[in-house]
C-alpha positions in Angstrom: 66.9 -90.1 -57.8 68.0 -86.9 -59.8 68.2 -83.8 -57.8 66.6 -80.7 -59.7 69.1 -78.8 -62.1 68.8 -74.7 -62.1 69.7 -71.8 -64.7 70.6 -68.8 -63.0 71.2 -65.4 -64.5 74.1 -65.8 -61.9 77.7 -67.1 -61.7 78.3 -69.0 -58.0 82.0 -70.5 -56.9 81.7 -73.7 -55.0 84.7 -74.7 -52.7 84.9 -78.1 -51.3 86.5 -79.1 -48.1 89.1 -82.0 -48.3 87.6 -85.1 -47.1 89.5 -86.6 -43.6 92.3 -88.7 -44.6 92.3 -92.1 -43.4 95.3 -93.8 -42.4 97.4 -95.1 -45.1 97.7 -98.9 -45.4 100.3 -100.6 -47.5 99.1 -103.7 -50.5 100.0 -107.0 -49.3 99.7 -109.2 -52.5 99.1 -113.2 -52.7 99.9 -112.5 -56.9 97.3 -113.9 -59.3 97.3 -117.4 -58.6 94.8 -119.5 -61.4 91.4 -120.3 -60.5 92.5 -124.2 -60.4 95.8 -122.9 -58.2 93.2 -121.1 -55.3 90.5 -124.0 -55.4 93.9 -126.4 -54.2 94.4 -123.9 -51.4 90.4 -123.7 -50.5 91.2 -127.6 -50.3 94.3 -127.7 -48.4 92.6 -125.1 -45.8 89.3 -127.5 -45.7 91.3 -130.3 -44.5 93.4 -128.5 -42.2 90.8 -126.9 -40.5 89.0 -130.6 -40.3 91.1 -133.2 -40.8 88.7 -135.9 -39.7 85.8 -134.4 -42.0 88.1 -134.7 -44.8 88.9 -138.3 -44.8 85.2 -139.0 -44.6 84.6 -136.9 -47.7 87.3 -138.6 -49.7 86.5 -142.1 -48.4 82.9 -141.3 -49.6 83.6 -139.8 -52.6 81.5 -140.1 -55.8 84.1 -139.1 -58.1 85.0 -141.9 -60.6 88.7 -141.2 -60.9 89.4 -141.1 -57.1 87.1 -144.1 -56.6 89.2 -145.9 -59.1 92.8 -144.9 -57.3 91.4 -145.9 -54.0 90.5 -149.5 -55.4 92.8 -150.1 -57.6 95.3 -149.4 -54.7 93.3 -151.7 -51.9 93.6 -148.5 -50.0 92.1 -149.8 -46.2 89.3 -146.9 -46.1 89.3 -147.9 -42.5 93.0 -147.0 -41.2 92.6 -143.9 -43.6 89.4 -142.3 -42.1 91.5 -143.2 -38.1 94.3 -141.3 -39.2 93.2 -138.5 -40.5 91.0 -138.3 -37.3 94.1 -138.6 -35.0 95.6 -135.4 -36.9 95.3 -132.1 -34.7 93.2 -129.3 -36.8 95.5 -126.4 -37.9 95.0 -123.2 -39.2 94.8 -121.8 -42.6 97.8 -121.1 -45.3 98.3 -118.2 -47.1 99.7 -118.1 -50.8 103.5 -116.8 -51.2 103.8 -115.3 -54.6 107.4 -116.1 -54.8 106.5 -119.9 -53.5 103.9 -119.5 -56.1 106.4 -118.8 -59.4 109.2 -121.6 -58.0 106.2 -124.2 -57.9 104.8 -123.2 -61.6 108.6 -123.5 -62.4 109.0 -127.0 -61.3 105.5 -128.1 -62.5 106.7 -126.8 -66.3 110.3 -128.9 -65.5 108.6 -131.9 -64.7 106.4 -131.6 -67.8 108.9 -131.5 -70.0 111.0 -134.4 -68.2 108.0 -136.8 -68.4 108.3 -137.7 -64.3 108.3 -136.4 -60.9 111.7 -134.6 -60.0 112.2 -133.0 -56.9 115.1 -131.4 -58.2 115.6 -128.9 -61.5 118.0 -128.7 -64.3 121.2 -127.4 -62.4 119.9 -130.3 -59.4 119.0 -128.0 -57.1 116.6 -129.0 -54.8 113.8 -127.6 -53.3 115.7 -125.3 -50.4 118.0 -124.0 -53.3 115.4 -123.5 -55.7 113.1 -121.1 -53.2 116.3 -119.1 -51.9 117.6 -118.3 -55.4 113.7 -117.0 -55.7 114.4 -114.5 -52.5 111.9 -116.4 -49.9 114.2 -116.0 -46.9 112.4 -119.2 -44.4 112.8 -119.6 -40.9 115.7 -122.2 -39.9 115.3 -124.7 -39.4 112.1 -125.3 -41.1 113.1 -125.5 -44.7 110.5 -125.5 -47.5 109.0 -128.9 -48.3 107.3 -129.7 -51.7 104.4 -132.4 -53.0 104.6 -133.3 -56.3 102.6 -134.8 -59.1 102.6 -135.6 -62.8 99.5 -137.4 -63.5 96.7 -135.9 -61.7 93.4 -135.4 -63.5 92.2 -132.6 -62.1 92.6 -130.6 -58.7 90.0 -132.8 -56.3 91.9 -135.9 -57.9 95.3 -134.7 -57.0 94.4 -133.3 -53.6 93.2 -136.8 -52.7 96.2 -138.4 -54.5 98.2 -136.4 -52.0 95.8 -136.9 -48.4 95.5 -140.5 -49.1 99.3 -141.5 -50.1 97.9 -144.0 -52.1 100.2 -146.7 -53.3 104.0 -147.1 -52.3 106.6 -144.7 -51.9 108.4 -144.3 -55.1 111.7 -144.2 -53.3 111.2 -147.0 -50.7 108.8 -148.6 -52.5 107.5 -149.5 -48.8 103.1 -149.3 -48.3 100.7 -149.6 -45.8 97.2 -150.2 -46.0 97.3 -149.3 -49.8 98.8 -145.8 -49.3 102.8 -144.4 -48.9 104.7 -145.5 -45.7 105.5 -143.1 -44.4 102.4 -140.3 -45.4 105.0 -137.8 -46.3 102.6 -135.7 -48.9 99.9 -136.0 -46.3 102.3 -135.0 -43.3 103.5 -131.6 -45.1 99.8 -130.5 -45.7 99.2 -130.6 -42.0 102.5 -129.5 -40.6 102.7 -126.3 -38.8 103.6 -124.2 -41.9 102.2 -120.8 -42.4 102.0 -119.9 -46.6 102.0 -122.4 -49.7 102.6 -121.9 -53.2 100.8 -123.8 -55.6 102.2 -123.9 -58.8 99.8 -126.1 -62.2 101.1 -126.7 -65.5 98.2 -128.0 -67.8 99.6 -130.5 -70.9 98.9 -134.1 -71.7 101.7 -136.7 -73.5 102.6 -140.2 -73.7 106.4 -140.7 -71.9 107.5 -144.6 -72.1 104.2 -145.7 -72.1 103.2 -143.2 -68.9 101.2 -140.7 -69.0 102.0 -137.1 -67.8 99.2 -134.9 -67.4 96.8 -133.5 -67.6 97.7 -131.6 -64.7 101.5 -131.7 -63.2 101.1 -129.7 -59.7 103.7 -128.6 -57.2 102.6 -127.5 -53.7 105.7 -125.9 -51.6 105.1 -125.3 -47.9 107.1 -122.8 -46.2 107.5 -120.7 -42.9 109.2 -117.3 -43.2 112.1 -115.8 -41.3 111.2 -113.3 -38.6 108.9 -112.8 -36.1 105.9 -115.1 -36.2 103.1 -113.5 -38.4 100.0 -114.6 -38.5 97.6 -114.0 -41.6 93.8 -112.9 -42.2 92.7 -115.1 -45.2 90.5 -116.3 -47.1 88.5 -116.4 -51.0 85.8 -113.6 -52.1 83.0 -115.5 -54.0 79.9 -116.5 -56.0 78.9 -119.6 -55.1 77.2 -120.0 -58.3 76.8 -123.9 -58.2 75.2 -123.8 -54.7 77.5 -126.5 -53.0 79.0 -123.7 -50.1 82.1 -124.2 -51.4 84.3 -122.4 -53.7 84.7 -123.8 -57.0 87.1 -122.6 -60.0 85.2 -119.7 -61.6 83.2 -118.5 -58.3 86.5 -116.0 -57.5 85.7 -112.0 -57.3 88.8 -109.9 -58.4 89.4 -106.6 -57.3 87.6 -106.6 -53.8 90.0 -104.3 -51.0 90.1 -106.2 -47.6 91.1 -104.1 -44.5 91.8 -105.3 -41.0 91.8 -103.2 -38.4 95.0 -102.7 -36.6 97.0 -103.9 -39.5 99.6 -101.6 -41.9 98.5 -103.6 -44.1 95.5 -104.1 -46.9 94.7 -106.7 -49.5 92.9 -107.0 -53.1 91.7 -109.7 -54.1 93.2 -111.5 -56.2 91.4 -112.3 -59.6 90.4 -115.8 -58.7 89.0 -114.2 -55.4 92.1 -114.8 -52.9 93.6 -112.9 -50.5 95.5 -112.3 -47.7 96.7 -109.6 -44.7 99.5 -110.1 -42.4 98.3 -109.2 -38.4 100.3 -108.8 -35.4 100.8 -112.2 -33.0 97.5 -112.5 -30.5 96.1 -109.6 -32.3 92.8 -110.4 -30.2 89.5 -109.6 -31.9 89.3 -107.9 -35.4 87.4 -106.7 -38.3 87.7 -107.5 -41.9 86.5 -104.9 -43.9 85.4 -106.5 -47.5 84.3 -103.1 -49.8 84.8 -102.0 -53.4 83.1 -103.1 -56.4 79.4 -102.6 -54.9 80.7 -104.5 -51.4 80.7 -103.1 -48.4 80.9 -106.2 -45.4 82.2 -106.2 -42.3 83.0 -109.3 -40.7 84.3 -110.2 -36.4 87.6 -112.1 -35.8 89.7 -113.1 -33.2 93.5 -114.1 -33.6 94.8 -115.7 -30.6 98.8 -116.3 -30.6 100.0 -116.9 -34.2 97.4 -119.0 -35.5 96.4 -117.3 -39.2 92.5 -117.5 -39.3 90.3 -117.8 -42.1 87.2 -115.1 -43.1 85.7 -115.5 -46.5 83.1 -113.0 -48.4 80.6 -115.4 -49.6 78.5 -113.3 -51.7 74.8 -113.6 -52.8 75.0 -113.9 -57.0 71.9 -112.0 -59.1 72.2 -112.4 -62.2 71.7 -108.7 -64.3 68.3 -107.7 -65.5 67.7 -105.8 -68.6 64.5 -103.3 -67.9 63.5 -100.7 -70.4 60.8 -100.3 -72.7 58.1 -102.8 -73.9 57.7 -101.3 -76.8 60.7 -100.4 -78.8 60.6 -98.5 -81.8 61.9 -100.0 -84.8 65.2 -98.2 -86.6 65.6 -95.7 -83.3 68.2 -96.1 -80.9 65.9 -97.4 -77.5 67.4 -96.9 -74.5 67.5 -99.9 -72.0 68.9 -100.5 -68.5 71.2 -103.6 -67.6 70.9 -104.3 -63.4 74.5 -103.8 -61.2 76.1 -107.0 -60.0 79.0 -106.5 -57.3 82.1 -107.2 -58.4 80.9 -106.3 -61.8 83.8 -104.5 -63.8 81.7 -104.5 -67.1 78.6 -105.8 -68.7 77.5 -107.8 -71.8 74.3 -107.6 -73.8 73.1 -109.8 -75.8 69.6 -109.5 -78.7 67.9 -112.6 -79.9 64.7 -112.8 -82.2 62.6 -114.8 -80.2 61.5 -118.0 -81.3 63.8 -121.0 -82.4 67.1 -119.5 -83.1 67.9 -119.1 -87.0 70.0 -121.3 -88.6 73.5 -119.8 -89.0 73.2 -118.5 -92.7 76.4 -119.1 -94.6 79.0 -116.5 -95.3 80.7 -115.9 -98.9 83.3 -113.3 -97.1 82.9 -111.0 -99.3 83.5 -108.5 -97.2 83.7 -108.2 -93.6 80.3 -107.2 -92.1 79.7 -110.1 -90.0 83.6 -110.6 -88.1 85.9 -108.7 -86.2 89.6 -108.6 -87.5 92.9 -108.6 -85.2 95.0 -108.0 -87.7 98.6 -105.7 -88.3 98.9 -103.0 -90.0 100.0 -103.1 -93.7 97.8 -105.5 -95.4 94.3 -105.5 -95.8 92.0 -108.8 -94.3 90.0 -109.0 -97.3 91.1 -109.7 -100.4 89.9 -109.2 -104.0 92.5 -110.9 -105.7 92.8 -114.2 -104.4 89.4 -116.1 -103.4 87.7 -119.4 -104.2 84.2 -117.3 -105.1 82.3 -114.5 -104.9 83.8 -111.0 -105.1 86.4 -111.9 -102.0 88.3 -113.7 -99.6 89.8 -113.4 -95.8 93.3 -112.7 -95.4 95.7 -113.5 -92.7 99.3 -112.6 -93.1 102.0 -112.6 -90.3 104.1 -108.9 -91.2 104.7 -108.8 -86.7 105.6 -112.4 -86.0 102.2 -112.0 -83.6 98.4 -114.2 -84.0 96.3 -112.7 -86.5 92.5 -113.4 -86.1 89.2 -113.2 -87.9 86.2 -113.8 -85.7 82.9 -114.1 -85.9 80.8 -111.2 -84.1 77.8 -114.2 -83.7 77.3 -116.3 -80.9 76.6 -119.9 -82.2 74.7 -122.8 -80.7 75.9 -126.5 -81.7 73.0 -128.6 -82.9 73.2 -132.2 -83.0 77.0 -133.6 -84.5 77.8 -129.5 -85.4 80.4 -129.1 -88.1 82.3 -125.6 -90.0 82.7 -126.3 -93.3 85.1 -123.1 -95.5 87.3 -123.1 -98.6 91.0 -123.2 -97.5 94.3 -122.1 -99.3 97.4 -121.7 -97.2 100.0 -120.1 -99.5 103.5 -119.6 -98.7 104.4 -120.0 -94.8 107.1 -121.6 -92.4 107.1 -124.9 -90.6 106.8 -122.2 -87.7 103.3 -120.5 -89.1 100.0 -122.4 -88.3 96.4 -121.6 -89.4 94.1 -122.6 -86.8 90.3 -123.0 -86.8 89.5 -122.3 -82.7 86.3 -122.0 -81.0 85.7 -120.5 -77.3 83.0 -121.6 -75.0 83.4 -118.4 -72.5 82.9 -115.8 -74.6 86.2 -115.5 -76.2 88.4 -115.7 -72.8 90.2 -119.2 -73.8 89.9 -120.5 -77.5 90.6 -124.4 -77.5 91.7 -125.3 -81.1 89.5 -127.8 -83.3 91.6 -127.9 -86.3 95.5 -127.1 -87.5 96.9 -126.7 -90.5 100.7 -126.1 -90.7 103.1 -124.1 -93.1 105.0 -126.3 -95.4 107.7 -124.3 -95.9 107.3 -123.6 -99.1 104.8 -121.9 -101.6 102.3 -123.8 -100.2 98.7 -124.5 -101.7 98.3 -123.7 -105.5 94.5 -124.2 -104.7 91.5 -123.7 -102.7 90.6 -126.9 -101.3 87.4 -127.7 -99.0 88.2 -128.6 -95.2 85.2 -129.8 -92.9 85.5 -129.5 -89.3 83.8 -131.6 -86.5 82.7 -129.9 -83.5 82.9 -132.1 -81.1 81.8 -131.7 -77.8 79.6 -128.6 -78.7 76.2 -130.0 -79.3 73.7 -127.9 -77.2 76.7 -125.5 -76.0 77.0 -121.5 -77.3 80.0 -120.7 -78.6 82.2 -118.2 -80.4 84.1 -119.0 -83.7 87.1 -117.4 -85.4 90.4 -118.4 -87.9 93.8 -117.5 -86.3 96.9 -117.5 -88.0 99.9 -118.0 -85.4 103.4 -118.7 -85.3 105.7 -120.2 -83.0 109.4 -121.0 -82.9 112.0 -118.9 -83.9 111.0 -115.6 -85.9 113.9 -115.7 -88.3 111.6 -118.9 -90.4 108.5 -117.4 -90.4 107.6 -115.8 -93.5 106.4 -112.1 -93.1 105.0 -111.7 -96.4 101.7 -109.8 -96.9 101.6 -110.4 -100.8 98.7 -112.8 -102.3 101.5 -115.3 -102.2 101.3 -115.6 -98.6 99.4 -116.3 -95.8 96.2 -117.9 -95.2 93.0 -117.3 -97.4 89.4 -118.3 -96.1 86.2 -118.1 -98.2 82.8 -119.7 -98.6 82.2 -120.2 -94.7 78.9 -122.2 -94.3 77.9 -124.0 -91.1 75.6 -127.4 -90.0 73.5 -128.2 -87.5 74.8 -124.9 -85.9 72.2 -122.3 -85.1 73.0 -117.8 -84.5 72.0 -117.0 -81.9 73.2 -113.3 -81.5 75.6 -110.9 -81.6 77.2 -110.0 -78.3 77.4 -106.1 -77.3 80.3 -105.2 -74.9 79.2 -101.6 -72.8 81.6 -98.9 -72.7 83.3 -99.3 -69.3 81.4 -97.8 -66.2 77.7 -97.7 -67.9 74.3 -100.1 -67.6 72.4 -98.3 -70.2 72.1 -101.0 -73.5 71.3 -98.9 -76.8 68.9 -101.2 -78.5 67.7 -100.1 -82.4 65.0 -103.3 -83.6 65.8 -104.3 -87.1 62.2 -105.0 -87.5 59.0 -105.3 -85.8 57.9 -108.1 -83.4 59.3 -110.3 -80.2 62.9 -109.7 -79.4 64.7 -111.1 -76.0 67.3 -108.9 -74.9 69.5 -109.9 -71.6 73.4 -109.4 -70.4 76.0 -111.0 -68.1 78.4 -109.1 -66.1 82.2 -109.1 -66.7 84.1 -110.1 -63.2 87.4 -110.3 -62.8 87.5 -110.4 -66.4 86.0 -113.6 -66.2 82.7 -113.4 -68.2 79.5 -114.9 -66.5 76.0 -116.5 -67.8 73.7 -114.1 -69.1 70.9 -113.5 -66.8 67.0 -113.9 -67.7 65.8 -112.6 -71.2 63.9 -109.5 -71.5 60.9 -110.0 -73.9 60.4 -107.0 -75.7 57.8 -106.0 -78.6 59.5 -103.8 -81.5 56.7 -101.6 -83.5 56.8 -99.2 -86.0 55.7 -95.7 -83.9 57.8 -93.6 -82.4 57.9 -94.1 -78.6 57.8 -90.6 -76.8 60.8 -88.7 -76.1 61.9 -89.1 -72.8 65.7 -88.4 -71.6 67.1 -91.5 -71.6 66.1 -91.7 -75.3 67.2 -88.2 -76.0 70.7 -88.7 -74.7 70.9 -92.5 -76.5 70.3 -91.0 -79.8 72.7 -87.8 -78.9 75.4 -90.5 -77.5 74.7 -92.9 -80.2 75.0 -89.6 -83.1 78.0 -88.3 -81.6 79.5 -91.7 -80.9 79.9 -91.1 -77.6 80.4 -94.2 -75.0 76.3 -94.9 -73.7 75.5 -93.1 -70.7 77.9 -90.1 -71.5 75.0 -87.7 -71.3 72.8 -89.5 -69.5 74.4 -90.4 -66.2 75.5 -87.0 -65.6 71.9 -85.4 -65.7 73.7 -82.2 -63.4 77.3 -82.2 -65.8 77.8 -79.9 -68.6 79.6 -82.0 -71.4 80.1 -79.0 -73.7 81.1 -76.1 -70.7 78.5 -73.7 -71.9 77.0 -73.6 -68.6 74.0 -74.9 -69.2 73.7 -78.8 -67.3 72.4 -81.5 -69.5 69.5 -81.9 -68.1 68.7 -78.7 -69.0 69.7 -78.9 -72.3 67.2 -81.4 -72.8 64.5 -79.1 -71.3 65.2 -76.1 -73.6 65.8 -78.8 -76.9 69.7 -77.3 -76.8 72.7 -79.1 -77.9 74.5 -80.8 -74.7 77.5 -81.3 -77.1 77.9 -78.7 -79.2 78.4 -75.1 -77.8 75.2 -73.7 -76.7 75.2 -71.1 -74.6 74.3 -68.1 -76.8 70.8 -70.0 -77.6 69.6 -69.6 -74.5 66.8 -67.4 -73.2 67.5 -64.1 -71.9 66.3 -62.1 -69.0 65.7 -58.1 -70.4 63.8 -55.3 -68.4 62.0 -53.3 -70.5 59.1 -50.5 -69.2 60.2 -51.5 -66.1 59.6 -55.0 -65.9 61.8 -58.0 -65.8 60.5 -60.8 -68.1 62.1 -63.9 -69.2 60.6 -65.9 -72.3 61.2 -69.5 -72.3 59.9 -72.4 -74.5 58.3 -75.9 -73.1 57.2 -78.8 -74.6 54.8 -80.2 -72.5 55.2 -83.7 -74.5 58.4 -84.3 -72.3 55.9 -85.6 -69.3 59.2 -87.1 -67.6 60.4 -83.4 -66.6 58.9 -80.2 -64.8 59.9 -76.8 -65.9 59.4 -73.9 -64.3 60.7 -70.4 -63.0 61.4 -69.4 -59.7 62.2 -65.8 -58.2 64.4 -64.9 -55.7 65.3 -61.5 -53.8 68.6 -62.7 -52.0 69.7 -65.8 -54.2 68.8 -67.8 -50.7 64.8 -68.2 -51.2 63.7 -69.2 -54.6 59.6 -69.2 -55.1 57.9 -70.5 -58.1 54.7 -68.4 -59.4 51.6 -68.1 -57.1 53.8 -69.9 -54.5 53.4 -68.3 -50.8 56.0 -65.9 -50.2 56.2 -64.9 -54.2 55.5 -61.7 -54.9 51.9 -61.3 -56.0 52.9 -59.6 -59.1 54.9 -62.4 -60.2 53.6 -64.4 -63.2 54.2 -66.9 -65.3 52.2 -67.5 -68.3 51.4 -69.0 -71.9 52.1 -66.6 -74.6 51.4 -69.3 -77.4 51.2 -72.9 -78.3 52.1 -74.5 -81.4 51.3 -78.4 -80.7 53.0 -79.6 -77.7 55.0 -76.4 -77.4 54.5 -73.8 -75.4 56.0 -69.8 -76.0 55.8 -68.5 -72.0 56.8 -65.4 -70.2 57.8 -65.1 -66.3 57.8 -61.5 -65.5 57.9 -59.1 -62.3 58.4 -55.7 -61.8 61.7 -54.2 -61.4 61.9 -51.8 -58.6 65.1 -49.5 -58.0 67.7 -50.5 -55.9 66.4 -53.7 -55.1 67.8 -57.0 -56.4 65.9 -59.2 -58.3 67.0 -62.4 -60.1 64.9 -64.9 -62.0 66.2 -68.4 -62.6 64.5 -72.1 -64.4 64.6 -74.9 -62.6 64.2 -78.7 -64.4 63.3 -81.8 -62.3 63.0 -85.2 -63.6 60.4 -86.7 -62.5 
């Protein structure tokens, strides 16, 4: 609710009082493990906490891959599900950063060695590798490590390493189908007390083996000192309803107090965290708050068992909510619904109906992409083209990716293809031009199709190039040409002239339909500046930024654009003030009390008495003047803004304000209609002035 906003003939100082302190806190941080590093960890912790429970699920598993492993390697489901039953539950890990980086290290060596290696390239081992990282462990219990080359994705390797299928690949020794002895299985359960779990995503053919498409490395450690147990656990959506977390469910940026630490978490940006208590801390509370949370959750730690406490929260998607009727060519203001954990907010306009074909694009010009480009050349180009009055231009003057992309969001039709005109002039065996596409609104782009420098002038033509999108049929998508380089920067060719670089023209699409252009909100605001190209149905809805992960866009808005002028309210007076000044939406508008321009005269106001909230103001304002002995202030109101009251109010001792006719005004204070001109009204507040008694007159605005 908006509070009502005064104009006093007065000046006033506010003071405020310090707020308490409250005790100060110190960040513990896990790092940023990847969304696929934490759901390992949420697996790991599963099975420790249940051992039994987790042999069961595997045993029972649908997945193909895993089904396939556990056949193919007779493992005896039987003697599997029995021993995982006979292991003691244990309490949950906590990720080490600096286990973290060593594991990603090894994960990257083992990829580019084709095989598992327990050792790096100077042969350390696993011990030597984690001290030269600074992890100081506590002796005896050196670090242990699982490792795997050929896993196919995160449940298949954390099964690979539970079960021990097949024989050890030093011993070559088995038992009922799986390792002998379990050592993978025995350093998930041992009594450690923090992992790090370190992926490295490739895929390649290494004497006739396959490596990839995941390598992993998990290091278990236990650190030097006194014992320390943790308070962790995963903030998240659990977005596909299976009450369990799942890579892309993780909220960022939540703060996690527990009391009687000196220490607090954030969460990491795939959700994790973790706080280091005191041994047999007794019972606790986890504070979850930030970012629209505010939990609080019991715990007990007894002796130095770490404990688990999650912040499952309840996902919602946004809701756009603003007028019906929007005015077509005016800027209409609309409203997008908070989501916690919501850093920003997308918004997205559709004309209803089947979506339009994606209409074909000469690149003339550059109305319908953005450009990431250096300085020093220009992305379009006049000179070199294929047709039409232009081409696109990438060049490579910084040695960094140059991009066009396509502001549209596309949906792939049945077999969707690109088709453009290509000419890639002179570049290195280092420069590449790339055609890319992102499914996630622009957070990873997966190539489609490469072309490659050939080191010398290159094409003396434009030649056609058709591209296959396979894989996208019935999935949005963005679209954009990058021009990269990799290898040493000494070959590439830095040239910005028309004999170098890449040139794209005639862009034309099939079986592909737009389906909108996306609109990013200034950081901080909900309000959505909507101006209808044209009358009739348009579908307006956003998605919420988290963690800089970007989310599915909530449930369309139908709205019906028209040709009249909806009335002027102050959500529409400050979008078309924000929108003419181009200020970021909800400048004005979300600070109803502020004064944006320092003239002393709140926006809210301003809006009220038609003033500028930008632009100086002051000196337009009505004035108080006595003359004949009274004390009248004329004011104007326009009694077509129905979403605001204005009025005046008197007061004696700047303590008790009364309005007009109110009990307690004096009698002989009025305030009436002078003249009207249409909705606008010429009025006059007046009151006798006696001598030597203070009087002070004052407006007051309320939104209603």
């Amino acid at each position: 609710m908006i509070r009502p906003v005064f104009l006093t003939l007065f000046a006033a100082a506010l003071s405020l009082a310090p707020a308490a302190g409250a005790p100060l806190t110190a960040l513990w941080s896990i790092g940023e493990p990847t969304d696929e590093e934490q759901y390992y960890l949420e697996l790991i912790n599963r099975s420790r906490a249940n051992p039994g429970a987790e042999g069961l699920r595997i045993a029972n598993t649908t997945d193909s891959s895993i089904r396939s492993q556990l056949n193919g390697h007779n493992v005896n489901l039987e003697m599997f599900k029995a021993e995982m039953n006979a292991i003691p539950a244990s309490g949950p890990l906590a990720i080490n950063a600096q286990l973290t980086a060593v594991a990603r290290a090894q994960s990257e060596y083992q990829f580019a060695q084709g095989k598992e290696l327990h050792v790096d390239a100077l042969g350390r081992g696993v011990f030597e590798r984690v001290a030269a990282s600074g992890y100081v462990p506590l002796a005896p219990y050196f670090p242990v490590e699982n490792a795997f080359v050929s896993s196919l994705s995160t449940p298949f390797g954390h099964a690979a390493f539970e079960v021990d299928w097949g024989a050890d690949p030093v011993t070559q020794m088995s038992l009922g189908g799986m390792q002998d002895p379990r050592k993978h299985r025995v350093n998930i359960h041992a009594g450690w007390r923090e992992v790090g779990v370190g992926i490295y995503n490739g895929s390649k053919t290494v004497g006739g083996s396959i490596v990839g498409p995941q390598v992993i490395t998990q290091i278990y450690g236990l650190p030097a000192g006194a014992p320390t147990p943790y308070v962790t656990g995963v903030a998240s959506f659990d977005l596909n309803g299976n009450g369990f977390y799942d890579p892309g469910e993780g909220i960022g940026g939540v703060t996690v107090n527990v009391s009687g630490s000196v220490w607090h978490a954030v969460t990491s940006s795939s959700g994790g965290y973790a706080v280091p208590v005191v041994e047999a801390a007794g019972p606790l509370t986890v504070a979850f708050s930030g970012l629209g949370f505010n939990a609080i959750k019991p715990v007990a730690v007894t002796g130095t068992r770490s404990v688990k406490v999650d912040l499952n929260a309840v996902y919602a998607p946004p809701v756009v909510t603003g007028p019906a009727a929007p005015a077509v060519g005016i800027n209409n203001l609309y409203s997008v619904s908070t989501v916690n954990g919501a850093t920003g907010y997308d918004c997205r306009v559709l004309r209803k109906g089947a979506a339009a074909a994606a209409a074909a694009d000469n690149a003339n010009d550059l109305t319908r992409v953005t450009t990431n480009t250096s300085p020093g050349y220009s992305p379009l180009s006049t000179t070199v083209k294929q047709q039409g009055t232009g081409a696109w231009h990438l060049a490579q003057p910084a040695n960094r990716t140059e991009t066009i992309t396509f502001k549209n969001t596309f949906l792939g039709g049945t077999t969707p293809s690109v088709r453009y005109q290509s000419r890639l002039r002179a570049a290195s065996l280092s420069q590449s031009a790339l055609v890319q596409v992102s499914t996630d609104g622009g957070e990873v782009w997966t190539t489609v199709e490469t072309q490659t420098g050939s080191g010398g002038n290159g094409q003396s033509n434009f030649s056609q190039r058709t591209v296959a999108l396979t894989g996208l049929a019935g999935r949005e998508f963005m679209l954009r040409f990058a021009f990269t380089v990799s290898g040493l920067p000494i070959l590439v060719n830095n040239s910005t002239g028309d004999e170098a670089g890449w040139y794209i023209d005639a862009v034309s699409f099939t079986n592909i339909d737009d389906i909108g252009v996306l609109m990013p909100l200034a950081p901080g605001t909900t309000l959505f500046p909507f101006v209808p190209a044209s009358t009739g149905a348009w579908l307006l809805s956003a998605r919420p930024v988290i963690s800089g992960r970007k989310f599915a866009f909530g449930p369309a808005a139908e709205v019906n654009a028209g040709t009249v002028a909806p009335v002027l309210t102050f959500p529409l007076w400050c979008a078309g003030i924000e929108l003419a000044r181009s200020l970021p939406p909800g400048t004005i508008f979300n600070n109803p009390a502020g004064d944006y321009n320092g003239d002393g005269v709140p926006n809210l106001m301003a809006y009220a008495l038609e003033l500028d909230p930008v632009v100086f103001s002051g000196h337009l304002l009505p004035r108080a003047v006595v003359e004949e002995g009274i004390l009248s202030l004329v004011y104007s109101r326009d009694t077509a803004k129905t979403d605001i009251s204005l009025s005046t109010q008197i007061s004696t001792d700047l303590q008790t304000w009364r309005a007009a006719g109110e009990s307690g005004a004096p009698a002989a204070f009025t305030d009436v209609t002078l003249s009207t001109n249409g909705t606008l009204q010429q009025r006059r507040a007046s009151v006798p002035a006696t001598p030597g008694r203070p009087v002070y007159l004052r407006l007051k605005v309320t939104k209603l």
